[in-house]
N, C-alpha and C positions, 0 to 999 in steps of 0.2 A: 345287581345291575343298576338296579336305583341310587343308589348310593355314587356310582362312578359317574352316572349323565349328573348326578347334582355336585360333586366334585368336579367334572366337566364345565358345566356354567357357569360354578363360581369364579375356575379360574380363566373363562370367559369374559366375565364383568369384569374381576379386577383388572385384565391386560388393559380393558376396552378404556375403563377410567382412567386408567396409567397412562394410557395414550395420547387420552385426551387434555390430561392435566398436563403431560406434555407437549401437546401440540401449543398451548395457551402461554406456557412457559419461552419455548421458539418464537411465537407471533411476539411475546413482547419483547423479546433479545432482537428478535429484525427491526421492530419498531426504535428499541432507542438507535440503534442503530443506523439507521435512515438518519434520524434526530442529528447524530452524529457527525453524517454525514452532509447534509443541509449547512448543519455549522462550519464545518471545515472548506464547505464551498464556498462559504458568506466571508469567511475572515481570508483566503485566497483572492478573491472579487476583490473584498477590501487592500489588501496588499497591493496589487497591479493600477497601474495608470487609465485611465478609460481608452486608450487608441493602445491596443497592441503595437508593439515594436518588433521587425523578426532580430534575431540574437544572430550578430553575424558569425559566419561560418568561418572564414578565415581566421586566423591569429599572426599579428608581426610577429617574426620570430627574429633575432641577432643572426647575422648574416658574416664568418669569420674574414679577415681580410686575405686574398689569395695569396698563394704560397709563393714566397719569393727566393726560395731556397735554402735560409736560412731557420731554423724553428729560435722561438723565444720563451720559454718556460713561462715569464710571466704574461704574457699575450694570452696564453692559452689557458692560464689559470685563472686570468682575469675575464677572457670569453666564457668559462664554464662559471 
């Protein structure tokens, strides 16, 4: 029985290490990470103008000329 509770702790410690050493491994993957992400915000900031602009909604689009009765093969080749 002794034998098993000390079999038991042992592989108590090692989980508890394992966990730990991976907890420390994560903390530093989120860190540079953040890192990362700071930069990617700074060179964004950089890129843009200081007064936002809104992006208009609308788009002109070619507008065909109405149908006169007739079709013309190249009118419509040259509208598309």
């Amino acid at each position: 029985m002794a034998t098993k509770s000390s079999a038991l702790e042992l592989l108590y410690r090692f989980l508890h290490n394992h966990d730990k050493i991976g907890n420390r491994e994560f903390q530093g993957q989120v860190g540079s990470l953040e890192d990362e992400i700071v930069l990617l915000k700074r060179a964004v900031l950089q890129g843009t103008s200081s007064t936002l602009e809104p992006i208009p909604t609308k788009v002109r689009v070619l507008k065909p000329k109405p149908f006169g009765g007739a079709r013309n093969a190249k009118d419509l080749e040259n509208f598309l």
